[in-house]
C-alpha positions in Angstrom: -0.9 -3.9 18.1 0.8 -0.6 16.7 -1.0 1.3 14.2 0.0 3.2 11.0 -1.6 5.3 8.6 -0.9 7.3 5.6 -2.9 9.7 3.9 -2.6 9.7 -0.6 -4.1 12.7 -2.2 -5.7 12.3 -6.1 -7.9 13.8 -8.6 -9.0 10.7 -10.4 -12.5 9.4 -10.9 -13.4 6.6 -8.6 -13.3 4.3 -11.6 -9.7 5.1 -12.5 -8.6 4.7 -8.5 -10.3 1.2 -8.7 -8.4 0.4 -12.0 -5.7 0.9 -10.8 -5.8 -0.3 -7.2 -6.4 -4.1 -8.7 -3.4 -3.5 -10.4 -1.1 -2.5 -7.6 -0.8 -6.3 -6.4 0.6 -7.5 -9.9 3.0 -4.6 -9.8 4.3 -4.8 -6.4 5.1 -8.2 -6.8 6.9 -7.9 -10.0 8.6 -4.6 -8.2 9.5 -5.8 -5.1 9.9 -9.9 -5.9 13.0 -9.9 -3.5 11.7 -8.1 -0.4 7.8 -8.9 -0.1 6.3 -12.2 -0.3 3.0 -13.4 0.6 1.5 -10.3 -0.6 -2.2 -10.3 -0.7 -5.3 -8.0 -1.9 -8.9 -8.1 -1.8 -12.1 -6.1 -1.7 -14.0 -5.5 1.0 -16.9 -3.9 -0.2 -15.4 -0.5 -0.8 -12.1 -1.1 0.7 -8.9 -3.0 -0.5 -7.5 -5.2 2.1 -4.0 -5.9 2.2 -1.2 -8.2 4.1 2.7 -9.2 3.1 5.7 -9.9 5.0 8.7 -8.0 4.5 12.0 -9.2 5.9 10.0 -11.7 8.3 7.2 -9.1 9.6 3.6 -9.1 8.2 1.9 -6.0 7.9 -1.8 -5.9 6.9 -4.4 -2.8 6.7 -7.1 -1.6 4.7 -7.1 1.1 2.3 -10.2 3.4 1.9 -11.5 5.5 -1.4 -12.3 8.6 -0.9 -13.5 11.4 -2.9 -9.7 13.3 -3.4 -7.8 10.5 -1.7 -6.7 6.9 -0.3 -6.3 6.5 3.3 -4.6 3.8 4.8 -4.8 2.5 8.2 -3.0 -0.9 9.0 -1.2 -3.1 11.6 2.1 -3.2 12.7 4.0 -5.9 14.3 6.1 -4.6 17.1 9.1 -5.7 16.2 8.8 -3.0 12.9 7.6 -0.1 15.7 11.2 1.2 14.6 10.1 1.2 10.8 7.0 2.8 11.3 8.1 6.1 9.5 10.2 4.2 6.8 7.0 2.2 6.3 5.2 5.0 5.8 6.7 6.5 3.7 7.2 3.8 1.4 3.5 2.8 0.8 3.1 6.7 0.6 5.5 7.2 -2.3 4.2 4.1 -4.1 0.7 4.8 -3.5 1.4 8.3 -4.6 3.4 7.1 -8.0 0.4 4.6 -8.7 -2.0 7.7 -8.6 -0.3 10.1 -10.5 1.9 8.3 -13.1 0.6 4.4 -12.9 3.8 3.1 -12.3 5.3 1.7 -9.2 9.6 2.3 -8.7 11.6 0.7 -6.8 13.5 1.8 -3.7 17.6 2.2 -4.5 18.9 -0.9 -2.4 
């Protein structure tokens, strides 16, 4: 299976990250209600593991603490091998909102 990863820079104490991480599944699915369903989180010791579907195509990974930043390594289906960069992108910007501002926005449709 095709992997991704994505790399989030921060300068928040691990506490905060945590916080704010067991938010992120409340606020993506109040953010993105129309275009990720089955969205799930939970800890894995240290780790937050994830998995949702987006228009049909599930996409699960795990993302890892670290001292000055989150990285994210995950799955993809094949069929999204095309949206691997949009992907990307997307959890980068929202991961990156989350740690700077606590707030998750929405991608223009």
């Amino acid at each position: 299976m095709p992997k991704f990863s994505v790399s989030v820079p921060h300068t928040l104490p691990r506490d905060e990250v945590v916080s704010r991480l067991e938010q992120f599944e409340t606020i993506l699915r109040q953010k993105f209600k129309d275009s990720v369903s089955e969205l799930e989180q939970k800890w894995e010791g240290e780790d937050v593991a994830f998995r949702f579907k987006s228009f049909g195509m599930t996409i699960a990974g795990k993302t890892k603490i670290l001292e000055n930043q989150l990285a994210v390594e995950g799955d993809l289906p094949f069929s999204a091998m095309m949206f691997k960069g949009k992907i990307e992108s997307a959890i980068r910007e929202q991961l990156d909102r989350l740690m700077t501002q606590g707030i998750i926005k929405k991608e223009k449709e």
